[in-house]
N, C-alpha and C positions, 0 to 999 in steps of 0.2 A: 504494500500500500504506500499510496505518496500523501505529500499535503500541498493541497494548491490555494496558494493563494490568489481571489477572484473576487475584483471590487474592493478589495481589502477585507473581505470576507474568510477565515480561515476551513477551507472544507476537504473533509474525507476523502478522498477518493478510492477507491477499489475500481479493482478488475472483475472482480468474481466470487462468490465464496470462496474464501481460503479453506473456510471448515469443515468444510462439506461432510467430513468424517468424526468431525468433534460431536461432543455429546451434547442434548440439548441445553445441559448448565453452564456448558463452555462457551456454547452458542450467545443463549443469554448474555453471559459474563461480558462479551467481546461486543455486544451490541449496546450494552449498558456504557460502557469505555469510548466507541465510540461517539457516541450520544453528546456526551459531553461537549465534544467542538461542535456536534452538529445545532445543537441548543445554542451554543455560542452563535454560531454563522445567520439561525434564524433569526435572534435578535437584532445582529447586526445590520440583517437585511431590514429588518423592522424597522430601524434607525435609520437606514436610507430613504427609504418610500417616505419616514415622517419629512423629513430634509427634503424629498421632492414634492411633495404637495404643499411645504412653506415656501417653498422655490416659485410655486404657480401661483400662490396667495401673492408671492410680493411683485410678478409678473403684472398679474393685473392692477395691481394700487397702481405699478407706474405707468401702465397704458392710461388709468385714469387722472393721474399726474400730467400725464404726455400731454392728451386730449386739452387739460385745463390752460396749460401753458402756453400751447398754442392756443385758443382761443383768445386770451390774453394778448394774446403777440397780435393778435391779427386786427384787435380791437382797437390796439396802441396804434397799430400801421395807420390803421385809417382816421384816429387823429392827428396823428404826425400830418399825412395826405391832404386832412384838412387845412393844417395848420399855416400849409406853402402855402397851396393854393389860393387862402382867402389873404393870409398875410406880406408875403412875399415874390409874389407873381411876376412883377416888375425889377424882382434884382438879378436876373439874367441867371437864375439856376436852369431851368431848363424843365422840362415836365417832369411832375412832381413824380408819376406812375414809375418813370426811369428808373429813378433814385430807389425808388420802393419796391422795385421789382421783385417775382420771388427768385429767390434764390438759396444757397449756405447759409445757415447764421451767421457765419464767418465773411460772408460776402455781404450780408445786410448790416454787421457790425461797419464796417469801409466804407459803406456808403453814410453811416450815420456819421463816422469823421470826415467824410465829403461837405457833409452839410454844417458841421461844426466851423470847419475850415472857410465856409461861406458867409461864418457871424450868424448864421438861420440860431439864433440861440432860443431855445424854449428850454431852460436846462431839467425843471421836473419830468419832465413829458421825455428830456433822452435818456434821463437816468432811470426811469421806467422800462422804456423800449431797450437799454441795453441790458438791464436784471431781467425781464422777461426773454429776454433773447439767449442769454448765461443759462436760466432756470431750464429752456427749452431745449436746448442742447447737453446739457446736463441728464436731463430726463431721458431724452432720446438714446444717447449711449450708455447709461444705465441700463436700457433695454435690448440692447443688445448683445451689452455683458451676462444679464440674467438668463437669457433666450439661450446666451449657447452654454451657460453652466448648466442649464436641464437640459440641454440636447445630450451632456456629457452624462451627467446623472443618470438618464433615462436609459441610456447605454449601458453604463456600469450596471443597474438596477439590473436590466431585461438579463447582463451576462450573470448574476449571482442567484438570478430564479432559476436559470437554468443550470447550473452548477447543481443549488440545493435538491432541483426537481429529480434530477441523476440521481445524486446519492440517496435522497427518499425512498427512489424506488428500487436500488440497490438494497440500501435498509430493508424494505417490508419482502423482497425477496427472501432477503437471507432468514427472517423471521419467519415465516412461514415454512423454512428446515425444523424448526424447533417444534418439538411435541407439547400438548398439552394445552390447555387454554389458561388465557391470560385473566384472572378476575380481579375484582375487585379484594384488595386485602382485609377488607374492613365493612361484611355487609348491613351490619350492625351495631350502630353509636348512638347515644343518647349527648346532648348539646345540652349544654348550660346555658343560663336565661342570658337573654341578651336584649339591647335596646333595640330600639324601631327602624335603623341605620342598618344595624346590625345583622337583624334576621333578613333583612330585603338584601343586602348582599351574597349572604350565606346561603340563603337560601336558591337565591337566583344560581349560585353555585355550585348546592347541591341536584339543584334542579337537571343540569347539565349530565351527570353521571351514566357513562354509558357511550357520550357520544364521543364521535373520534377526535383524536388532531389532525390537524391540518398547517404545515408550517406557516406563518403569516394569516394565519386567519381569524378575527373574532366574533364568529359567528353568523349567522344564529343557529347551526347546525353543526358547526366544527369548529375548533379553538387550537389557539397553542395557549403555549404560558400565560404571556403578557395577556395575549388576547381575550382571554376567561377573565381576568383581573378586570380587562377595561369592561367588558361587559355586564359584568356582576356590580362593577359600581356606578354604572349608569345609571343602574334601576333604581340607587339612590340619589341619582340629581351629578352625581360627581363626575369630571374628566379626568382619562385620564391618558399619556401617551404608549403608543402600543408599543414597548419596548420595556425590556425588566430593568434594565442599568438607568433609561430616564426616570423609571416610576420610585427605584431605591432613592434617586435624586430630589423627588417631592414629600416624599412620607419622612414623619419624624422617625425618628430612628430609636429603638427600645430596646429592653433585653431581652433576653429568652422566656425567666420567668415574666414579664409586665406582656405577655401576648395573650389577647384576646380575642372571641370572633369575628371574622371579617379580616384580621390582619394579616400583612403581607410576610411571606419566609423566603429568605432569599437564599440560592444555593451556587453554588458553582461558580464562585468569581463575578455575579450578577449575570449567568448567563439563563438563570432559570427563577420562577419565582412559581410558590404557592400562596392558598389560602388557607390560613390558621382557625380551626373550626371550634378550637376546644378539644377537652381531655386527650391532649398531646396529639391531636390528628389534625393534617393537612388534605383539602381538595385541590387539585393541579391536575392540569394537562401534560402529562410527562414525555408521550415523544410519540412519533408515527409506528411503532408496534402496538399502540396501545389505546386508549381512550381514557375521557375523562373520569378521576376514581380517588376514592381516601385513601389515605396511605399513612404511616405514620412519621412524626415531627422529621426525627432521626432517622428517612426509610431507604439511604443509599446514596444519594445526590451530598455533597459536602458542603453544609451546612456555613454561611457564609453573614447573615443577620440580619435581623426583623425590622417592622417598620409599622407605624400606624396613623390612618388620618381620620380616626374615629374618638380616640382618648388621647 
């Protein structure tokens, strides 16, 4: 096996089952190990796709930026336009339309020192026309800049889905060598009370149990990590980003014993997160062998620190 790094995404690669002949615990064992960078590389991707839909958000403020400033520009021209015309008509400039011609900003900035150079002094009206003209050029190559970083993004992205999409189904090949069905560990827990926040997250949680993962997905039929998290606390009014490393970044941060239900357990270097349900059990989306299930606090994953935005 190699490790290829894709998007700056770090992901698995295989040729094939190696194991073919291992036993189903070894199977397990080698999928579990895996897992680990694959949960990484999911998040990571999750962290991109957030960075390209803030990409598109700030895309359009500056189209509507753009739009404004031109307007502006165009509003100023035809006072200026007015201004020869009715004022200075008679001092041999020449038609005013010339001068105002469209053109470059850069080329309408030359002409405004044309007409400076003529004494046409109106000086609020040029100090306007030339801030509008800076603002509008400003804007414009801003959008240019943004256009081709998500042209780049969008690239990177589409290369690290298909990277993950590989080893997924590399993954769930080589799991289905393994005998035996996968359940739940845990098909009976009884929950300590909890507030009104509390049980709508939990519950939206456990609600879930059963369904699959799905890398980069939060539902409403399939989840990963993050993506169960942002879902379950939707229901109570909260956002949050699909990504386990941005969501450790918003939650207070607590100890092990101060977790309650609804809060977050973070495992593997922030490359994976659950939800803390009470009497030492977590509900999480653990990986593409599997589907969403309790499991307990301590059930494999290295245990990395909790967080909470309920207490």
């Amino acid at each position: 096996m190699s490790a290829a790094l894709v998007g700056g995404l770090l992901v698995t690669v295989g040729s094939g089952p190696a194991w073919a002949q291992d036993s189903p615990e070894d199977i397990n064992d080698e999928i579990e190990d895996l897992d680990v960078d694959l949960a990484a590389a999911v998040e990571a991707y999750n962290q991109l796709a957030s960075e390209v839909d803030d990409n598109r958000e700030l895309i359009e403020e500056t189209e509507a930026n753009l739009q404004a400033a031109e307007a502006d520009l165009d509003v100023l021209r035809d006072q200026l336009a007015d201004f020869i015309g009715e004022a200075y008509v008679d001092q041999g400039i020449g038609d005013a339309a010339l001068l105002l011609e469209s053109g470059t900003p850069d080329a309408f900035v030359e002409r405004l020192d044309r007409l400076n150079s003529a004494n046409l002094y109106n000086f609020d009206l040029m100090d306007d026309l030339r801030a509008a003209t800076e603002e509008y050029t400003a804007q414009s190559e801003l959008l240019v800049d943004l256009q081709a970083d998500l042209e780049a993004e969008q690239a990177e992205l589409q290369t690290a889905a298909d990277a993950l999409t590989e080893r997924m189904t590399d993954l769930e090949e080589e799991w289905q060598t393994a005998a035996g069905a996968d359940s739940p560990a845990f098909a009976d827990y009884e929950l300590p009370h909890m507030s009104n926040d509390q049980y709508t997250i939990v519950d939206f949680a456990l609600d879930q149990i059963g369904e699959p993962y799905v890398w980069g997905s939060a539902g409403p039929n399939s989840w990963d990590c993050s993506g169960l998290m942002l879902g379950a606390y939707a229901e109570a009014g909260i956002s949050l980003p699909h990504n386990a490393a941005a969501q450790w970044d918003m939650v207070a941060h607590i100890s092990e014993d101060e977790l309650q239900p609804g809060d977050f357990v973070f495992y593997n270097g922030l490359a994976h997160v659950g939800m803390y349900i009470g009497n030492g059990l977590v509900v999480h989306a653990p990986n593409s062998t599997t589907v969403v299930k309790v499991v307990d606090l301590h059930h494999g994953n290295s245990y990395y620190g909790a967080g909470t935005l309920l207490h």
